[in-house]
Short mmCIF file of the C-alpha atoms (twelve columns), coordinates in Angstrom:
data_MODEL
# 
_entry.id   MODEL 
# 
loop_
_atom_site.group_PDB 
_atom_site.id 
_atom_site.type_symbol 
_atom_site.label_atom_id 
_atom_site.label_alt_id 
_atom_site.label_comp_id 
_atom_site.label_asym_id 
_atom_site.label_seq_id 
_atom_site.Cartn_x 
_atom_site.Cartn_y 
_atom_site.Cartn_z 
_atom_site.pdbx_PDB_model_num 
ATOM 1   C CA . UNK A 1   13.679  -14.350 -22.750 1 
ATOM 2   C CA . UNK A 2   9.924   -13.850 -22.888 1 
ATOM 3   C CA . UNK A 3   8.619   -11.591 -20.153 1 
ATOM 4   C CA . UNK A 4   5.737   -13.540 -18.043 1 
ATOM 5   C CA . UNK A 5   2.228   -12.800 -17.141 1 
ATOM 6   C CA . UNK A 6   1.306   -15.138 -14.469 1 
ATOM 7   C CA . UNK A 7   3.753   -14.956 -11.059 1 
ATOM 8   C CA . UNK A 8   5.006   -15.117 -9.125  1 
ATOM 9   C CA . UNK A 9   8.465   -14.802 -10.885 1 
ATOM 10  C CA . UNK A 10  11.766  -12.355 -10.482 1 
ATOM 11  C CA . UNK A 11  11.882  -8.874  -11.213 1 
ATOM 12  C CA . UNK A 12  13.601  -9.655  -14.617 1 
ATOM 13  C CA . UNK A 13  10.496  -11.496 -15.799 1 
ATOM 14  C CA . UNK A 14  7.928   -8.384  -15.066 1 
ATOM 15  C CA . UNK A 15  6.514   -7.180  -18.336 1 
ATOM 16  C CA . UNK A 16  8.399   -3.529  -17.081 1 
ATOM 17  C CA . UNK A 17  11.837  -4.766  -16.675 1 
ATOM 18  C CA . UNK A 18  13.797  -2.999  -19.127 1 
ATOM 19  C CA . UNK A 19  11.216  -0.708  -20.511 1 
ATOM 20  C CA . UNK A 20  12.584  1.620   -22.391 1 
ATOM 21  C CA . UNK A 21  10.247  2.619   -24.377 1 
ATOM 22  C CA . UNK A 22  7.215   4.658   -24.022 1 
ATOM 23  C CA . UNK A 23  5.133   3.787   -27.167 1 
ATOM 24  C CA . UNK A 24  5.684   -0.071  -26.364 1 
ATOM 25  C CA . UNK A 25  4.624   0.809   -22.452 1 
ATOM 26  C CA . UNK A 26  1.491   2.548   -23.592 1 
ATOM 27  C CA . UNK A 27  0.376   -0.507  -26.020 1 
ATOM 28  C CA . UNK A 28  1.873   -3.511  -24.557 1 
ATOM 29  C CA . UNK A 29  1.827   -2.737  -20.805 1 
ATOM 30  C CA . UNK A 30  -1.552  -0.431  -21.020 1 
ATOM 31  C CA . UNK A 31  -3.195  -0.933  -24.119 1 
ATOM 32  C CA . UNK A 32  -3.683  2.391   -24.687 1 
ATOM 33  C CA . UNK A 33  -2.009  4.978   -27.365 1 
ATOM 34  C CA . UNK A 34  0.944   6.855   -25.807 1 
ATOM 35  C CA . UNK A 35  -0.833  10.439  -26.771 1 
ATOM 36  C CA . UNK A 36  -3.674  9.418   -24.457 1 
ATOM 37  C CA . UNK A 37  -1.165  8.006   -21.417 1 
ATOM 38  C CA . UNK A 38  1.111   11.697  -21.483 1 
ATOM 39  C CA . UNK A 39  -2.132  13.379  -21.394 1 
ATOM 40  C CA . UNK A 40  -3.550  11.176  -18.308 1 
ATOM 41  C CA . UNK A 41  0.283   11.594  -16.578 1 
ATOM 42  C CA . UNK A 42  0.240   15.571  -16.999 1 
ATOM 43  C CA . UNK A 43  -3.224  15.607  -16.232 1 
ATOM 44  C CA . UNK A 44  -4.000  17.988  -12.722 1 
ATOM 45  C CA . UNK A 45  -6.255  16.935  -10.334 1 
ATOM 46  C CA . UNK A 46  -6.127  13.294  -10.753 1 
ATOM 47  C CA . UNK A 47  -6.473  12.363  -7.501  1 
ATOM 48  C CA . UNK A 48  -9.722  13.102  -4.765  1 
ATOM 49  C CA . UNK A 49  -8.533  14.055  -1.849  1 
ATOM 50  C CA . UNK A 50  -10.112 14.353  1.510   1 
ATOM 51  C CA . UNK A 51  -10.060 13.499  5.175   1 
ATOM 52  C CA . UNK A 52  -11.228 10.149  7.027   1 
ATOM 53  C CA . UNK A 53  -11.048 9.162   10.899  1 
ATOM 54  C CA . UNK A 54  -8.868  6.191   11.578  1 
ATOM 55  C CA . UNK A 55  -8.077  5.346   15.105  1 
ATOM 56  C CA . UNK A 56  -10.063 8.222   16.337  1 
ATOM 57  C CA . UNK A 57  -7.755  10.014  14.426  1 
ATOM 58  C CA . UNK A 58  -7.987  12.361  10.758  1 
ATOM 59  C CA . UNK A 59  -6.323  11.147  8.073   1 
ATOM 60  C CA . UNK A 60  -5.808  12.246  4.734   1 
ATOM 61  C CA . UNK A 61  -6.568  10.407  1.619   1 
ATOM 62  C CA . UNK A 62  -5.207  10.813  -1.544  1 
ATOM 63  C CA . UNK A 63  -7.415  8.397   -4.102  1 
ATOM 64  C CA . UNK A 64  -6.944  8.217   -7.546  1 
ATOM 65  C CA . UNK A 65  -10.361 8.920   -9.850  1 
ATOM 66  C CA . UNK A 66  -11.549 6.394   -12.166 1 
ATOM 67  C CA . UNK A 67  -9.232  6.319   -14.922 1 
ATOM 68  C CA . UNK A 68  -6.069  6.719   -13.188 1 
ATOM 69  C CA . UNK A 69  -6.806  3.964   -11.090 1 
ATOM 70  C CA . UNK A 70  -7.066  1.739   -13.714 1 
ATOM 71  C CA . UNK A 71  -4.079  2.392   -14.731 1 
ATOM 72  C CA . UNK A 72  -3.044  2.169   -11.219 1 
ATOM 73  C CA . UNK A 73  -4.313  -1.479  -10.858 1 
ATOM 74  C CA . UNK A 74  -2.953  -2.913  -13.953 1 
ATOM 75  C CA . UNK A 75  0.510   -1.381  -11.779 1 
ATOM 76  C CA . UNK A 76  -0.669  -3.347  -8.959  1 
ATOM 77  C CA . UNK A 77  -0.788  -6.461  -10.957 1 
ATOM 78  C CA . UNK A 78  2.289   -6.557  -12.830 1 
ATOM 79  C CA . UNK A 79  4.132   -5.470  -9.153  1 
ATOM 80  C CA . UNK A 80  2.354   -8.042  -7.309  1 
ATOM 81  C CA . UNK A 81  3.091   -10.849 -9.300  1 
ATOM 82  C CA . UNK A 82  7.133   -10.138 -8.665  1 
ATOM 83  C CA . UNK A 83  8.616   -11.935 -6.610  1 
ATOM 84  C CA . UNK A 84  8.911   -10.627 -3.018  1 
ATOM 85  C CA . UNK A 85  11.434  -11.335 0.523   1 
ATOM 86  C CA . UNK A 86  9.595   -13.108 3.015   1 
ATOM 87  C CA . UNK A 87  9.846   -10.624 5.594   1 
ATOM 88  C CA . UNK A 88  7.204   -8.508  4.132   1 
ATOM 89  C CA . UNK A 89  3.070   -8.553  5.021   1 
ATOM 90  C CA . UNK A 90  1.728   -5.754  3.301   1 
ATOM 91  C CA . UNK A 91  0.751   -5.443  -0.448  1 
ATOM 92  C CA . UNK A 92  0.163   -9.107  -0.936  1 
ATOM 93  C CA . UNK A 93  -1.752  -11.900 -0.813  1 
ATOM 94  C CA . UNK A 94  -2.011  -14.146 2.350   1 
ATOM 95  C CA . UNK A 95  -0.907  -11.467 4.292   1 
ATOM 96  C CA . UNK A 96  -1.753  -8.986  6.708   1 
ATOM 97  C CA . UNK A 97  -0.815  -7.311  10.198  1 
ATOM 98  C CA . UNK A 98  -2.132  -10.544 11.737  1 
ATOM 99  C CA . UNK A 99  0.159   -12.612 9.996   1 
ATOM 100 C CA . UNK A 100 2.889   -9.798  10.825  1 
ATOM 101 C CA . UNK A 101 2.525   -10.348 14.656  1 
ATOM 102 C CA . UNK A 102 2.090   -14.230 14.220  1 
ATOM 103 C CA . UNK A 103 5.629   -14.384 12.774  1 
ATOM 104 C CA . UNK A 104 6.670   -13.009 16.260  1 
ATOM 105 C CA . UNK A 105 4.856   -15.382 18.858  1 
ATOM 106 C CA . UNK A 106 6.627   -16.684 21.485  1 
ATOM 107 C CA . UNK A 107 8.450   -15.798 24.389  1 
ATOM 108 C CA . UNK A 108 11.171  -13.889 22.776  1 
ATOM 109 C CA . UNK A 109 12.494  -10.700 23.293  1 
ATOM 110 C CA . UNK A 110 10.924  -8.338  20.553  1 
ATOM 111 C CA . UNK A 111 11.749  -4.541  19.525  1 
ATOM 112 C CA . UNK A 112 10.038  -3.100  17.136  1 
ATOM 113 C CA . UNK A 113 9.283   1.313   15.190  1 
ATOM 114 C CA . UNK A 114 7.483   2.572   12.770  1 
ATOM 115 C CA . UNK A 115 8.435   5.092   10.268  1 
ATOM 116 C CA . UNK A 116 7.347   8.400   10.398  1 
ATOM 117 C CA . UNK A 117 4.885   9.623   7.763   1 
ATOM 118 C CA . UNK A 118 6.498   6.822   5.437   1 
ATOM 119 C CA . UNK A 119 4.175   7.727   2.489   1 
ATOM 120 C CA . UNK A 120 4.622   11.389  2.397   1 
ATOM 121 C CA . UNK A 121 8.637   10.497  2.895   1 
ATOM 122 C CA . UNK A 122 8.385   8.247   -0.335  1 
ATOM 123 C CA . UNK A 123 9.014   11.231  -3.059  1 
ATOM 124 C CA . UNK A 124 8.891   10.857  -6.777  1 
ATOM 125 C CA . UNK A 125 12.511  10.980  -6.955  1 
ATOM 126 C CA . UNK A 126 12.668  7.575   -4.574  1 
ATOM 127 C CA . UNK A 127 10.029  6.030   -6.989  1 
ATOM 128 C CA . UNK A 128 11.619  6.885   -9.929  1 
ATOM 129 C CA . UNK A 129 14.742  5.316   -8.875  1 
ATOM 130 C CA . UNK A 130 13.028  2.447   -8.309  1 
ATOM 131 C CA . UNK A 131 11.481  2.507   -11.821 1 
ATOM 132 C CA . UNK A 132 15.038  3.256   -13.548 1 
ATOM 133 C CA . UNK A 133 17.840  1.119   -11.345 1 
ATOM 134 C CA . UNK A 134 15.767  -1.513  -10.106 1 
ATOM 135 C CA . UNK A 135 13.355  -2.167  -13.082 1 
ATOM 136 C CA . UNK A 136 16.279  -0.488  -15.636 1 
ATOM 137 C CA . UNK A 137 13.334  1.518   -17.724 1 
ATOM 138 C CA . UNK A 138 14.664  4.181   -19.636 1 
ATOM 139 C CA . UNK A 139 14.900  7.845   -18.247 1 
ATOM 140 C CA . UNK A 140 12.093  8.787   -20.350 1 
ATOM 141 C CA . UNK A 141 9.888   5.627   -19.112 1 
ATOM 142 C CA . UNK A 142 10.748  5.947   -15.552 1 
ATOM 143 C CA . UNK A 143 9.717   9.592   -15.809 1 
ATOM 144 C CA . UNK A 144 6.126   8.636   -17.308 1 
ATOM 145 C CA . UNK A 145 5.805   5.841   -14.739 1 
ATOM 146 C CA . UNK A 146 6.432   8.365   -11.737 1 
ATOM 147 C CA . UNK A 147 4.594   10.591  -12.884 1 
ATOM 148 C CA . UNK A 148 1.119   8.785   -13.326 1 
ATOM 149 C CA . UNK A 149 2.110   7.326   -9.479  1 
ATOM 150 C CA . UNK A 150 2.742   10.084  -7.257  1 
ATOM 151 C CA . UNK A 151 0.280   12.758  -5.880  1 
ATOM 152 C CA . UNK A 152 1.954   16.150  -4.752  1 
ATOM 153 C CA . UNK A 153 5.585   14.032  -5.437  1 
ATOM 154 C CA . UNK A 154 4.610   11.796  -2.884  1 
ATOM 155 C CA . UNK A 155 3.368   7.851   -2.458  1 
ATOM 156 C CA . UNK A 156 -0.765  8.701   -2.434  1 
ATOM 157 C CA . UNK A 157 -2.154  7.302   0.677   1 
ATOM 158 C CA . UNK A 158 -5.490  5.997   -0.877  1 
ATOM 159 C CA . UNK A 159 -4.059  3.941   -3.967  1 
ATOM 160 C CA . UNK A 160 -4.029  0.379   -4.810  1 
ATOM 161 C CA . UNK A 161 -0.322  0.449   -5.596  1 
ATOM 162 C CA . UNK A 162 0.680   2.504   -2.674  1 
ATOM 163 C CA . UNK A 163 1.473   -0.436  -0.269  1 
ATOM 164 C CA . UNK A 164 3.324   -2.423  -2.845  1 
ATOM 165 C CA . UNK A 165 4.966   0.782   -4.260  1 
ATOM 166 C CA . UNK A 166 6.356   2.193   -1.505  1 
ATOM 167 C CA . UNK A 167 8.152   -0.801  -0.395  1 
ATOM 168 C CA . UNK A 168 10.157  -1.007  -3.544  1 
ATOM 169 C CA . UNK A 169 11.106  2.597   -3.563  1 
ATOM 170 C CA . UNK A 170 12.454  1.851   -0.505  1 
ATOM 171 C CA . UNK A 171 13.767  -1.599  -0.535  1 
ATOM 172 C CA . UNK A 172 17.214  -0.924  -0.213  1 
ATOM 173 C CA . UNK A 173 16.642  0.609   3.485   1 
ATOM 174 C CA . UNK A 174 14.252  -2.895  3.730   1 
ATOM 175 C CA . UNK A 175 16.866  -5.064  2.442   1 
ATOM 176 C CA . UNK A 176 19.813  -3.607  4.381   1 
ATOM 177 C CA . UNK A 177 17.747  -3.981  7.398   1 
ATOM 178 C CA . UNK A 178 16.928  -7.285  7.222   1 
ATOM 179 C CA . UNK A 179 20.671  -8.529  6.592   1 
ATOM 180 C CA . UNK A 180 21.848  -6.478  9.716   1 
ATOM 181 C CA . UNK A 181 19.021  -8.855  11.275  1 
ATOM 182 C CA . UNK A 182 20.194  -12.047 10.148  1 
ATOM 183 C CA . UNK A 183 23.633  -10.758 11.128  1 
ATOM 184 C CA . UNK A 184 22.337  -10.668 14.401  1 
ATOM 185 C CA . UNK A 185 20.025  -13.696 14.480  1 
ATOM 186 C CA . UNK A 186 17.167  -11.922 14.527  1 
ATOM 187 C CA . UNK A 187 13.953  -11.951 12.835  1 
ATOM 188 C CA . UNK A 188 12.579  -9.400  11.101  1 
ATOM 189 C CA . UNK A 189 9.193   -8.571  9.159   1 
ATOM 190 C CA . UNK A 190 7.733   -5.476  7.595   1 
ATOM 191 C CA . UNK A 191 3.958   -4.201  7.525   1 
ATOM 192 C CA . UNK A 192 3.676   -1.028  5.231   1 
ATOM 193 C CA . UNK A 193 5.810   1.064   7.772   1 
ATOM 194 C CA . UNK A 194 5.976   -0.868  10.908  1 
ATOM 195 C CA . UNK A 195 9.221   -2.975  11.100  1 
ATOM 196 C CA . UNK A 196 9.240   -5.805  13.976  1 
ATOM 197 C CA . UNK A 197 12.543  -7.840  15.158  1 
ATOM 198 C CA . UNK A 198 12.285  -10.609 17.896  1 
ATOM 199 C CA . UNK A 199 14.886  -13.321 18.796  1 
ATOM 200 C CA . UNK A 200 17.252  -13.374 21.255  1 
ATOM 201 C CA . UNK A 201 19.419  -10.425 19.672  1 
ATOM 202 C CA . UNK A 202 16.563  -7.927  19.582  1 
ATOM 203 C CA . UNK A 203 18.370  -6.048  21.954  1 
ATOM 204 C CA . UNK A 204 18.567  -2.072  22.586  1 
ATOM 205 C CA . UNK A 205 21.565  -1.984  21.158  1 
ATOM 206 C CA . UNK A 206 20.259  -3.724  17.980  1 
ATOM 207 C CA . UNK A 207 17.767  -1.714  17.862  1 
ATOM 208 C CA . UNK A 208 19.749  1.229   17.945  1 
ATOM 209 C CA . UNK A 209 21.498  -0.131  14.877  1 
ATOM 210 C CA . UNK A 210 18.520  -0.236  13.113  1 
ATOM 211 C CA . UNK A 211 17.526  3.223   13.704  1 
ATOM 212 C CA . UNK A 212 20.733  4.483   12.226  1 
ATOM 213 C CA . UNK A 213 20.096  2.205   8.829   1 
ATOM 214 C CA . UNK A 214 16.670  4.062   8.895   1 
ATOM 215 C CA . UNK A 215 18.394  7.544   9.322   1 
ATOM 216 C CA . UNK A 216 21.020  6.896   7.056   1 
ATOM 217 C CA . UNK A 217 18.782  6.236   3.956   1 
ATOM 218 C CA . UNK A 218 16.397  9.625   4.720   1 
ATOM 219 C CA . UNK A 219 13.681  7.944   6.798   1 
ATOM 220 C CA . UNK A 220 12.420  9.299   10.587  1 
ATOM 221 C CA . UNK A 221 11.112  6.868   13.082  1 
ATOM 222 C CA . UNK A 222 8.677   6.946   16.303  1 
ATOM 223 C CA . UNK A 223 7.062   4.437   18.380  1 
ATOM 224 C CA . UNK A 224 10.319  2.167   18.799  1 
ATOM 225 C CA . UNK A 225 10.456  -0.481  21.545  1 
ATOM 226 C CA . UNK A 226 11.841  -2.991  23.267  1 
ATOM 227 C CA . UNK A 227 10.050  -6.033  25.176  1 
ATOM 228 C CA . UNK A 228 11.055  -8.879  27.262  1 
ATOM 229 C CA . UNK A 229 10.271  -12.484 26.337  1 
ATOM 230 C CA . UNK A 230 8.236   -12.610 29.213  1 
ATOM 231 C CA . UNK A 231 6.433   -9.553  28.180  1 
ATOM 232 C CA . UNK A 232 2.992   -9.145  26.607  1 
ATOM 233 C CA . UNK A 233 3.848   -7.273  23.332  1 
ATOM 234 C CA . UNK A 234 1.425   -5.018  21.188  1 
ATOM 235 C CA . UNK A 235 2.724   -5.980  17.834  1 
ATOM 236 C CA . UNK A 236 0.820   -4.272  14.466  1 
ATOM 237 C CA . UNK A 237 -3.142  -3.848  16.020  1 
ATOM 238 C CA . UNK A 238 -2.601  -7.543  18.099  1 
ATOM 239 C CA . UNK A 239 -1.431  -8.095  21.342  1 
ATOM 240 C CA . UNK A 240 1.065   -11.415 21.692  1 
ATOM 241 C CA . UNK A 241 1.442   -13.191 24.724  1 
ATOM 242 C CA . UNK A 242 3.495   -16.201 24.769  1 
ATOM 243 C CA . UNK A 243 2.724   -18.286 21.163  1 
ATOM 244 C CA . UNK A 244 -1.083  -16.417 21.870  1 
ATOM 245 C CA . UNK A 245 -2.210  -13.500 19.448  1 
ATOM 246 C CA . UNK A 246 -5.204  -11.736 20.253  1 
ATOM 247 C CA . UNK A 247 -6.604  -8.316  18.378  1 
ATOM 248 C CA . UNK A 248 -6.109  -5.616  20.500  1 
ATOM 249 C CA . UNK A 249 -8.966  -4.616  22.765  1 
ATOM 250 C CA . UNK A 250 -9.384  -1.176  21.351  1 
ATOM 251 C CA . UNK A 251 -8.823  -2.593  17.929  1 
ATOM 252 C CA . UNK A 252 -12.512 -2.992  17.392  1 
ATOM 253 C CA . UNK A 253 -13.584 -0.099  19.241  1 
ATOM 254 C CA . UNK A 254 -11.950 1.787   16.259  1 
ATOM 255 C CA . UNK A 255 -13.075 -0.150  14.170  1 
ATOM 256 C CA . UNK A 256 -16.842 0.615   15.249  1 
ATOM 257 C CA . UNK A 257 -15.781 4.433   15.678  1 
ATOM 258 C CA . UNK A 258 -14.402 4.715   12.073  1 
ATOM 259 C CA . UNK A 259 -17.795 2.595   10.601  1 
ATOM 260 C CA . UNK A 260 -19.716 5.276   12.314  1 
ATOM 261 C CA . UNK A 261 -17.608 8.149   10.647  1 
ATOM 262 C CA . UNK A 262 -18.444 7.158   7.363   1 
ATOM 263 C CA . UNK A 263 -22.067 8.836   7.571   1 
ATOM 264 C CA . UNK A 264 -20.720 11.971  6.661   1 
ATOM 265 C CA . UNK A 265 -18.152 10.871  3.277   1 
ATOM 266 C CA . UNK A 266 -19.680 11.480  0.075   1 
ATOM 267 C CA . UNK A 267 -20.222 8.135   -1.824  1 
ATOM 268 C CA . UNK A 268 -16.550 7.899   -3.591  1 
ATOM 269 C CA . UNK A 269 -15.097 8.786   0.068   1 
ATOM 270 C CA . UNK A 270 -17.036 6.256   1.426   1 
ATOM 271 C CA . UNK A 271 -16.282 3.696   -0.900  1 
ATOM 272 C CA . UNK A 272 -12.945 3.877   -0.032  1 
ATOM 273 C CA . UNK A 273 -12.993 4.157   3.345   1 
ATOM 274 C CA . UNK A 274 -15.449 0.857   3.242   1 
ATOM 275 C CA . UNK A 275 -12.261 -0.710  1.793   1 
ATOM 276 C CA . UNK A 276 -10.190 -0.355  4.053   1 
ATOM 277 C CA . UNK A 277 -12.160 -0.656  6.803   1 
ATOM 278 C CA . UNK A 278 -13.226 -4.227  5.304   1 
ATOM 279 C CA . UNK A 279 -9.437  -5.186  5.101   1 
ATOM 280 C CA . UNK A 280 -8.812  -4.498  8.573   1 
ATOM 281 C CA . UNK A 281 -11.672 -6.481  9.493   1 
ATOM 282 C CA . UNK A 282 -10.994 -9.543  7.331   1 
ATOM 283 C CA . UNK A 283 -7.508  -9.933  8.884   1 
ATOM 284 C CA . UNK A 284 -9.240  -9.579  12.568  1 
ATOM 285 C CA . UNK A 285 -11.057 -12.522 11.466  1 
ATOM 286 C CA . UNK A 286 -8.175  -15.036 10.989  1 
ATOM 287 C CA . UNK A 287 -7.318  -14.685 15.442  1 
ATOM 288 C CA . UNK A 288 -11.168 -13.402 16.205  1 
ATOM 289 C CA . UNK A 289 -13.952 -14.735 14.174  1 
ATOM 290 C CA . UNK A 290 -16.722 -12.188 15.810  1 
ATOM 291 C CA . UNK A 291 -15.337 -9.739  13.245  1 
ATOM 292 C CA . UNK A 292 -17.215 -11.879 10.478  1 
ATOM 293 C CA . UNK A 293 -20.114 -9.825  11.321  1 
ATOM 294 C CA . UNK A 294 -18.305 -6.552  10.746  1 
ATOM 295 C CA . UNK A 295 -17.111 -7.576  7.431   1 
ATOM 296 C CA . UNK A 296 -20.704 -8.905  5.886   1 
ATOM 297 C CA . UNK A 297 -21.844 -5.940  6.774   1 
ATOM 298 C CA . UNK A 298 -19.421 -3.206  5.544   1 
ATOM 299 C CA . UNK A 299 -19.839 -5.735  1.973   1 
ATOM 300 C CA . UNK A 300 -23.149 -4.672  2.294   1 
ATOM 301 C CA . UNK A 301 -22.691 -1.348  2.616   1 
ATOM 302 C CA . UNK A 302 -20.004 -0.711  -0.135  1 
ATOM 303 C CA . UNK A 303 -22.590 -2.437  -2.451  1 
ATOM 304 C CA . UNK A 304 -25.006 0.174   -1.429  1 
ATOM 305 C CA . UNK A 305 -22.309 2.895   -1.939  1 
ATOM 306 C CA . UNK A 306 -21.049 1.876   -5.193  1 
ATOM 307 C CA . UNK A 307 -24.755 2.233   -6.374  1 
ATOM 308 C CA . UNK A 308 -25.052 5.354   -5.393  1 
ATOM 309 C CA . UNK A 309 -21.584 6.363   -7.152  1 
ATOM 310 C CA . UNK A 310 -22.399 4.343   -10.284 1 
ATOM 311 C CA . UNK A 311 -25.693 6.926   -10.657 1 
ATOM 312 C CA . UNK A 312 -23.398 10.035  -9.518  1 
ATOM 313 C CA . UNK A 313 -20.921 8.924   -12.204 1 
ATOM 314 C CA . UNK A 314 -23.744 8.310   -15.139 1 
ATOM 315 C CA . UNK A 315 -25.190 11.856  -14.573 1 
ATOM 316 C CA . UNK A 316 -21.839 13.418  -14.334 1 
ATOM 317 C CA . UNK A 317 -20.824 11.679  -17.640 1 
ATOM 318 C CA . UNK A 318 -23.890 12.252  -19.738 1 
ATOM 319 C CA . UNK A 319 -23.066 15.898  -18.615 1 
ATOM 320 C CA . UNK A 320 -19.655 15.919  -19.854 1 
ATOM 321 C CA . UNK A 321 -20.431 13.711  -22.584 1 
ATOM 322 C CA . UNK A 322 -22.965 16.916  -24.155 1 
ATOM 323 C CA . UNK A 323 -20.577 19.277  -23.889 1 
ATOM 324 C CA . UNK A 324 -17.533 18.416  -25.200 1 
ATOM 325 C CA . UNK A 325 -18.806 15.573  -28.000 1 
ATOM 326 C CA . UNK A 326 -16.280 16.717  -30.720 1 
ATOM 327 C CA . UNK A 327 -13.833 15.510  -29.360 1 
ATOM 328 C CA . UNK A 328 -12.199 12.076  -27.525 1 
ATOM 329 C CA . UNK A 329 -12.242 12.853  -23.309 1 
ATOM 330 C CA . UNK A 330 -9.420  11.623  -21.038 1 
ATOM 331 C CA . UNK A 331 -12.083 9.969   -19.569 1 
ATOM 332 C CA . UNK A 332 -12.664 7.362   -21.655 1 
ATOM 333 C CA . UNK A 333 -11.892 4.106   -19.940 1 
ATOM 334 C CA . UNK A 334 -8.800  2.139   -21.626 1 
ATOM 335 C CA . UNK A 335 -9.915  -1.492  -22.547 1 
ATOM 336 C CA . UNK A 336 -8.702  -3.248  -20.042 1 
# 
């Protein structure tokens, strides 16, 4: 059967499924000759990596540099036109934490954890896995795959893929989770690392149970929970109360704090940062449509930014491009 390039369809259809092998993955998948792809893959320091402030707190970002993003969306594309459960709200379109905590309004009981340091905990052996028993590549292709995705043999925190990514590497903790919620009648959704349950069974006990799924496959967890129905419950950045969701009030105080950080990024830093500071706004606006202010603006200023990386870039290249003329650079952007 012919492997499709619009979605959404099932895993079977993605153009990956069954890879096995790495010439066809560089030309058909890529577009690029598999010489050039095993050079990008062994390649060290792919990634930039520095520190941002998020929530008042620093966070390190692992971002891929210009070529191995590329490759990193055309990744993103062929993962995000698969198929996904309806319990998750990261890595795809429509969603966000907003709609996360909107699948939980009401006056229901609700409990609720995050995973500890879930990106760092996603190794190259979980996303190889992922590559060679769910997607059934071949040893060899699952190997190349994992290798151009992981940063220090971890999920980066600053890629396009990462979201999307990590969820399949560890979909079978996901996917046992949410059957031990239906078992119990309860709801459940999943926002990069935060996993909510409400219904009537989202119980202490239930939420125990959950833990020890999480445990079981190699995960930690913090920040678990449990709230009444008649409780107000801070759910993913938004507060619910009743069938009302509201952005948290110290949601855009961080925001404003972490706008205010970027003064002191360099331009590719700050380009990144701008992104994700521009997602978390746009989802604010779908419960609180001052944030439409916020977003225009941080447009405006990764436009700005992007200009002043674009000239950074063009000096560094003409640079390169003088010295080592004779022959063809990794950095040479694939066609696509």
């Amino acid at each position: 059967m012919a492997k499709s390039e619009s979605g959404p369809y099932p895993l079977h259809q993605s153009q990956l499924y069954m890879a096995v092998s790495r010439k066809k993955l560089a030309a058909e998948v890529f577009n690029v000759d598999l010489q050039w792809l095993e050079r990008l893959a062994h390649q060290e320091r792919n990634f930039r990596i520095f520190e941002i402030t998020q929530n008042g707190k620093p966070r390190r970002v692992e971002v891929p540099k210009a070529v191995l993003e590329r490759v990193h969306r055309r990744l993103f594309t062929l993962l995000e036109r698969i198929e996904k459960p309806d319990y998750l709200h990261s890595g795809r379109s429509g969603r966000s934490y907003v709609t996360n905590a909107k699948a939980h309004a009401g006056a229901v009981p609700l409990a609720k954890l995050d995973l500890k340091k879930f990106y760092p905990s996603v190794d190259g052996a979980r996303v190889a896995r992922f590559f060679g028993d769910r997607l059934r590549c071949s040893p060899d292709v699952a190997g190349l795959l994992t290798r151009l995705c992981v940063c220090d043999n971890h999920i980066p925190t600053g890629s396009c893929v990462s979201q999307l990514l990590a969820y399949y590497a560890a979909a079978p903790m996901f996917d046992e989770l949410h059957e031990l919620a239906l078992a119990h009648g309860v709801r459940m959704t999943c926002y990069v690392d935060d996993l909510t349950f409400s219904g009537v069974g989202a119980t202490p006990a239930f939420l125990w149970k959950a833990k020890q799924v999480v445990d079981r496959h190699g995960f930690r967890y913090h920040k678990d929970r449990v709230y009444r129905g008649d409780q107000a419950k801070a759910v993913t950045g938004t507060m619910i109360r009743g069938d009302h969701v509201t952005v948290l009030s110290g949601r855009e105080h961080d925001l404003a704090r972490d706008i205010n950080a970027l003064g002191g990024m360099d331009s590719k830093g700050r380009i990144a940062a701008i992104d994700s500071l521009i997602g978390r706004a746009v989802a604010a606006t779908q419960i609180d449509r001052r944030f439409l202010a916020r977003v225009r603006r941080l447009k405006f200023a990764r436009a700005q930014s992007r200009i002043e990386y674009e000239r950074e870039i063009d000096v560094a290249w003409r640079r390169r491009l003088e010295i080592a003329r004779s022959r063809k650079p990794i950095d040479e952007a694939p066609p696509w």
